[in-house]
C-alpha positions as CSV (number, residue, x, y, z in Angstrom):
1,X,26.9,135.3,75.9
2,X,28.8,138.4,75.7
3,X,32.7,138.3,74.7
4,X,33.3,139.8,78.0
5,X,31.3,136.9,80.2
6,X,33.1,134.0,77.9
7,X,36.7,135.6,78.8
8,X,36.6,135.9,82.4
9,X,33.9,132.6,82.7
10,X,34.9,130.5,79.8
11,X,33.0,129.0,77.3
12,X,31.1,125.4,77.6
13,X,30.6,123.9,74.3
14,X,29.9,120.0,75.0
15,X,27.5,120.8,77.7
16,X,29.5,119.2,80.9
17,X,29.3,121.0,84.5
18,X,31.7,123.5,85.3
19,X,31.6,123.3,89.1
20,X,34.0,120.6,89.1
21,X,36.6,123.4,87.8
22,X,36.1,125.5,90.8
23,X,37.1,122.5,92.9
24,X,40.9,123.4,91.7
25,X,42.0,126.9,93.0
26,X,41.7,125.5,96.8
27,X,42.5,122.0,95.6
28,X,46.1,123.3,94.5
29,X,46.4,125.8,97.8
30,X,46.3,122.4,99.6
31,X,48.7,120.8,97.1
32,X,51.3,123.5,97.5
33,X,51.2,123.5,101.2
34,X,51.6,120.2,101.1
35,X,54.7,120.0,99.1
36,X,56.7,122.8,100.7
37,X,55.5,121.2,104.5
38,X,57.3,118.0,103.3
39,X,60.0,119.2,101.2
40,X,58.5,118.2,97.9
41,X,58.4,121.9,96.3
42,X,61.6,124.0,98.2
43,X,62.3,127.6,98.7
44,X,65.6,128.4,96.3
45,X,67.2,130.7,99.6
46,X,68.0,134.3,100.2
47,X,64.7,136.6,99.3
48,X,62.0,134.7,97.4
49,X,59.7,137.2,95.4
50,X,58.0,134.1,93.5
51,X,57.5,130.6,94.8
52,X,58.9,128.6,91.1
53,X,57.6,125.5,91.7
54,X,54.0,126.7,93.1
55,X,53.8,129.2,90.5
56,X,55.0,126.8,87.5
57,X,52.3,124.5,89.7
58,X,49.6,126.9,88.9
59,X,50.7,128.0,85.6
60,X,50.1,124.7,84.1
61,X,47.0,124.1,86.1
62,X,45.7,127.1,84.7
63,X,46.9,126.5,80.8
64,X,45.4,123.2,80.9
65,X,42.2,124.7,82.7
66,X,41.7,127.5,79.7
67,X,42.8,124.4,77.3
68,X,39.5,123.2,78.4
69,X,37.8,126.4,77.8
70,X,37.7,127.9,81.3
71,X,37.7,131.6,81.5
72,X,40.1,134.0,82.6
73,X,38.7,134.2,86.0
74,X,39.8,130.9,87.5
75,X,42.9,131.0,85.7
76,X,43.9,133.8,88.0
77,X,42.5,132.0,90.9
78,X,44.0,128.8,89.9
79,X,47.4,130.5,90.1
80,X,46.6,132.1,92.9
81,X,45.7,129.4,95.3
82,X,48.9,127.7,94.6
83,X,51.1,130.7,95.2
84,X,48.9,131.4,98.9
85,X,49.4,127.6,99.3
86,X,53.4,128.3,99.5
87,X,53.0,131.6,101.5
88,X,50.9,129.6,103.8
89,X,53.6,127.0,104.3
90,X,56.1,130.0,104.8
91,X,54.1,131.9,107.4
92,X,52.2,129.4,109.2
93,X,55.6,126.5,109.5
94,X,58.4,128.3,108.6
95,X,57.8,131.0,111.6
96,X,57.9,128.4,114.5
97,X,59.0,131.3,117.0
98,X,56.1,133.2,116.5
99,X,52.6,132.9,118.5
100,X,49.8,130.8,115.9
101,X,48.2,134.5,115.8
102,X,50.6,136.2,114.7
103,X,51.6,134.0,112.0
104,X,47.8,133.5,110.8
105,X,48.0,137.6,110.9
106,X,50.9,137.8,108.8
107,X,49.5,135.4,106.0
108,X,46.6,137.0,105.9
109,X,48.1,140.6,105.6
110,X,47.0,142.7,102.8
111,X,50.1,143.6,101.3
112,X,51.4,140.2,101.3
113,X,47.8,139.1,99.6
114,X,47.8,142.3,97.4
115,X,51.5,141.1,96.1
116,X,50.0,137.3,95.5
117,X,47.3,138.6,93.8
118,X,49.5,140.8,90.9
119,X,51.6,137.9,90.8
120,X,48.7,135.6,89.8
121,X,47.6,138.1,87.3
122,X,50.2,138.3,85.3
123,X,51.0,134.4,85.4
124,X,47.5,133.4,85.1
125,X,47.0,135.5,82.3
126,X,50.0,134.5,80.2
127,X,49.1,130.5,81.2
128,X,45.2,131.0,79.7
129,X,46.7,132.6,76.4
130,X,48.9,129.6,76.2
131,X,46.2,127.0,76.6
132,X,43.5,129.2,74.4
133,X,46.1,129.4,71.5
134,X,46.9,126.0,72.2
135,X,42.9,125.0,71.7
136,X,42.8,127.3,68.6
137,X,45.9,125.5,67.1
138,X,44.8,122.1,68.0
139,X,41.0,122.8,66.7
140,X,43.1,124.3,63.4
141,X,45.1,121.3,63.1
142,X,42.2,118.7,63.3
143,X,40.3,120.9,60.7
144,X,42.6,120.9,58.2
145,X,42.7,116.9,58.6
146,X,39.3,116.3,58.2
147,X,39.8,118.1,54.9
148,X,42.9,116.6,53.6
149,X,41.8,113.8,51.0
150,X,42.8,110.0,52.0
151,X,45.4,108.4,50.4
């Protein structure tokens, strides 16, 4: 497998499926949603560039996701469907004046889903080097174990 592939797919060492992992993008969409609809996760006030808690949300879904050797690919969608999750709450509860249309229309608008997606590329990327260097160290730590003598 080509360096390229096992960054943006992840590696599989021990053998186990892999399409349980692409179960958690949507699965943390729906989580976020949920949260902001019932006042779990909240909106700080004023102009909100970055939902905190649906992006910390996806940040650590997304560290512990590379931690497990997933690629760079789902990190960023991992990340993603938590920060469309909040947007969705925003757009399709927090506009009640609005006609269903025109709110669905306004979620789904390519600036707002261009925006998300930057956002989930920088945080996803910087939440898979935290959980790969966190594999590397643990995998370090355990080697130099199984080398130190017994006492």
């Amino acid at each position: 497998m080509s360096l390229a592939r096992r960054l943006l797919l992840g590696s599989n060492r021990d053998g186990s499926p892999r399409r349980y992992r692409l179960l958690v993008p949507p699965l943390l969409f729906l989580v976020s949603f949920a949260a902001y609809a019932l006042g779990v996760f909240e909106v700080a006030g004023g102009v909100v560039f970055l939902a905190g808690q649906a992006a910390l949300l996806g940040v650590v879904a997304a560290a512990a996701l590379a931690y497990r050797r997933a690629g760079l690919a789902l990190a960023w969608a991992t990340v993603y469907g938590a920060l469309l999750g909040s947007n969705a709450d925003h757009y399709l509860l927090g506009l009640p004046g609005r006609p269903v249309g025109e709110r669905v229309a306004a979620l789904l608008g390519l600036d707002g889903l261009v925006f998300v997606g930057v956002e989930a590329l920088a945080l996803g990327t910087l939440a898979w080097v935290a959980g790969a260097v966190a594999v590397r160290g643990v995998e370090a730590f355990r080697a130099r174990s199984e080398e130190a003598p017994a006492e």
